[in-house]
C-alpha positions as CSV (number, residue, x, y, z in Angstrom):
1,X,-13.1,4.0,-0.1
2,X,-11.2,1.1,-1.7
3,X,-9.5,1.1,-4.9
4,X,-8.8,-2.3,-6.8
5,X,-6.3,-2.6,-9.7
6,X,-4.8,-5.3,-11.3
7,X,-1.2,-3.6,-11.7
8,X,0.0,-0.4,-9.5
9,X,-1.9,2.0,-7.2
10,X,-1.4,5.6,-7.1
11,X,-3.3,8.0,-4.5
12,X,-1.9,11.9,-5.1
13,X,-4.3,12.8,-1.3
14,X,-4.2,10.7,1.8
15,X,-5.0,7.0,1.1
16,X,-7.6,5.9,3.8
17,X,-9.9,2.8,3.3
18,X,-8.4,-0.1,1.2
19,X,-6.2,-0.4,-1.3
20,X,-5.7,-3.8,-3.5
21,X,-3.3,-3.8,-5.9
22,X,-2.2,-6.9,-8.0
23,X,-5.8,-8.6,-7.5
24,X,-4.7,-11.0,-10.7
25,X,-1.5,-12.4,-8.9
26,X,1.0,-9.2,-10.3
27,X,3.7,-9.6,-7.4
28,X,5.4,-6.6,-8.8
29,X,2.3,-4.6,-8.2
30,X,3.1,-1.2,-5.9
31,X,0.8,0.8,-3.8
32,X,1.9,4.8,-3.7
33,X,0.3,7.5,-2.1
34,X,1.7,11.3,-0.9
35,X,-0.5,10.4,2.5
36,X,0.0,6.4,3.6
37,X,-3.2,5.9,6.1
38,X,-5.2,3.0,5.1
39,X,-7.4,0.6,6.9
40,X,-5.6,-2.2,4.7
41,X,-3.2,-3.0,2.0
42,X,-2.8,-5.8,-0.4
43,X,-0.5,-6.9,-3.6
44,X,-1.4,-10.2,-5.5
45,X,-3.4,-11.3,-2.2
46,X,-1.0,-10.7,0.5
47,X,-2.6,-8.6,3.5
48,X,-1.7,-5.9,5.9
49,X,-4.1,-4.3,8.2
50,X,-4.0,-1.5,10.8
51,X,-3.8,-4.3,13.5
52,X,-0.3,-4.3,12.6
53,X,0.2,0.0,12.7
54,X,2.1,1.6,10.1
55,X,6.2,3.0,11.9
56,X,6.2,6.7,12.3
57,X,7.9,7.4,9.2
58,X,5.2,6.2,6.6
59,X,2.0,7.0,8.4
60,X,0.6,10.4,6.8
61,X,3.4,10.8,4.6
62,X,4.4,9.8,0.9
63,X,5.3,6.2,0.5
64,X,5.1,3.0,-0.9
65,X,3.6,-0.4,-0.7
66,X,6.3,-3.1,-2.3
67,X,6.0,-6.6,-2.1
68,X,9.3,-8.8,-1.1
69,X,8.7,-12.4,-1.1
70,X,5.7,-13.0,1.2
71,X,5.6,-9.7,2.7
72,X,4.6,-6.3,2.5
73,X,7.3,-3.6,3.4
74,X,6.1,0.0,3.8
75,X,8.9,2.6,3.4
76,X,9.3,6.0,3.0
77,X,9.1,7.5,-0.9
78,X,12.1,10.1,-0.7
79,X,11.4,13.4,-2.2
């Protein structure tokens, strides 16, 4: 699947496929899901794919998608 949004995502069930979030240029744009597994990630046209795997501690499990400066970080949402 892929989901496109100008602002922030939010996937309550795994996130697989791709998931695009700030596609008008919104740096501050956040991906969250309870299940981070996706093929790729953007925010305002910065790129991550599963070339690069996700660290144990994000893949499968609730987290976010931030954007800080040109690059993506992927952390653990605490619950």
């Amino acid at each position: 699947a892929e989901v496109i949004a100008d602002g922030n995502i939010h996937v309550y069930a795994p996130l697989r496929g791709r998931a695009i979030a700030g596609a008008k240029g919104d740096t501050s744009a956040r991906i969250f899901s309870t299940a981070m597994a996706p093929q790729l990630v953007s925010i305002a046209g910065t790129y991550r794919t599963t070339e690069t795997a996700l660290p144990d501690d994000v893949l499968g499990k609730p987290a976010q998608v931030r954007l800080d400066g040109d690059r993506l970080v992927v952390e653990a949402l605490k619950s």
